[in-house]
C-alpha positions in Angstrom: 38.5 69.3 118.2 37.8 71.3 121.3 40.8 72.2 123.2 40.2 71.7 127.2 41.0 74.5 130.1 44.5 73.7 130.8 45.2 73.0 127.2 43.9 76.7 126.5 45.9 78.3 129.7 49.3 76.8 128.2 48.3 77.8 124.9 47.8 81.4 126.2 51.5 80.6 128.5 53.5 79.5 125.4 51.7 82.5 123.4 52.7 85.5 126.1 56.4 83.6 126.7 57.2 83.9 122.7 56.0 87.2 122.3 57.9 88.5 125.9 60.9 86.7 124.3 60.7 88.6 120.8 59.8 92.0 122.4 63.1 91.6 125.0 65.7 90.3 122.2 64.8 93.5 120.1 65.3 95.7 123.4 68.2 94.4 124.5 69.8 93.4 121.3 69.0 94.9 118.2 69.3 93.5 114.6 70.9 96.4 113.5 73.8 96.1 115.8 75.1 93.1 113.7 75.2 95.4 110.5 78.4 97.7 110.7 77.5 101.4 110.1 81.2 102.0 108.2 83.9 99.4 106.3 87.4 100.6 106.8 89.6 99.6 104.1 92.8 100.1 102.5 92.1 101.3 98.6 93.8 101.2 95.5 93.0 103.7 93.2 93.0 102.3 90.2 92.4 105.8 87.9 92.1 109.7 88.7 89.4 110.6 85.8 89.3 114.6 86.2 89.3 114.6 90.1 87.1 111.5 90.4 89.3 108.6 91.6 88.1 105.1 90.7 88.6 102.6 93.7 89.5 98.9 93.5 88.0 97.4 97.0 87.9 94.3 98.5 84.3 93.2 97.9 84.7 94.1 94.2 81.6 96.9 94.1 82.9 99.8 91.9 83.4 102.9 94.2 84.6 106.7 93.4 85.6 109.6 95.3 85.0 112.8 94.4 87.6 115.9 94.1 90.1 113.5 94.2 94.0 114.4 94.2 95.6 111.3 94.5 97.1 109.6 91.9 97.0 106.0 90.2 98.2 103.5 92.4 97.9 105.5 95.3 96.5 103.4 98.6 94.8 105.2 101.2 92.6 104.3 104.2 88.9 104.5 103.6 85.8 104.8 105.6 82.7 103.0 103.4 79.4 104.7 104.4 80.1 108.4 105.4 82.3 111.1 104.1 85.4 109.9 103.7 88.0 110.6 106.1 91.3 109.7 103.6 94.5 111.7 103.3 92.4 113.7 100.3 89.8 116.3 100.9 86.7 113.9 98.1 83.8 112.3 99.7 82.7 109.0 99.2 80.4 107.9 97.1 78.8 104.3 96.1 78.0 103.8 92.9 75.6 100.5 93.5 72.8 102.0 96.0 71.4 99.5 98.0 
């Protein structure tokens, strides 16, 4: 089937009006700004195994901080993704990369 002119020049519109449309969303509104960087949540430490605390957490993936000092039971805010910035001087680590 052989497509006529004006078939081909809105084939060539609707092509350029996509592609403008995908190249603009990504610009001006990224993916990645629907993914959050950090979680903060409140933790229960649920053991202190030689200065590594075990943390229970909301979405139920097994987390640890290291150089831990606080004690069973303990909550305490938490930043998911970066060093944490708790009232203990660990870090945060994930033990499920992703």
């Amino acid at each position: 089937m052989e497509l006529s002119s004006s078939q081909k020049t809105s084939l060539v519109f609707v092509g350029v009006f996509l592609s403008a449309g995908i190249v603009l969303s990504t610009l001006l509104f990224p993916f990645w700004n629907l993914i959050r960087e950090d979680v903060f949540e409140e933790a229960t430490i649920l053991a202190n195994d030689g200065g590594i605390c075990y943390v229970e957490t909301a979405d139920m993936v097994p987390k640890t901080i290291e150089n831990c000092t606080l004690k069973s039971g303990d909550v305490a805010p938490q930043i998911w993704g970066r060093p944490c910035m708790g009232n203990h001087s660990g870090t945060m680590t994930d033990d499920l990369i992703f």
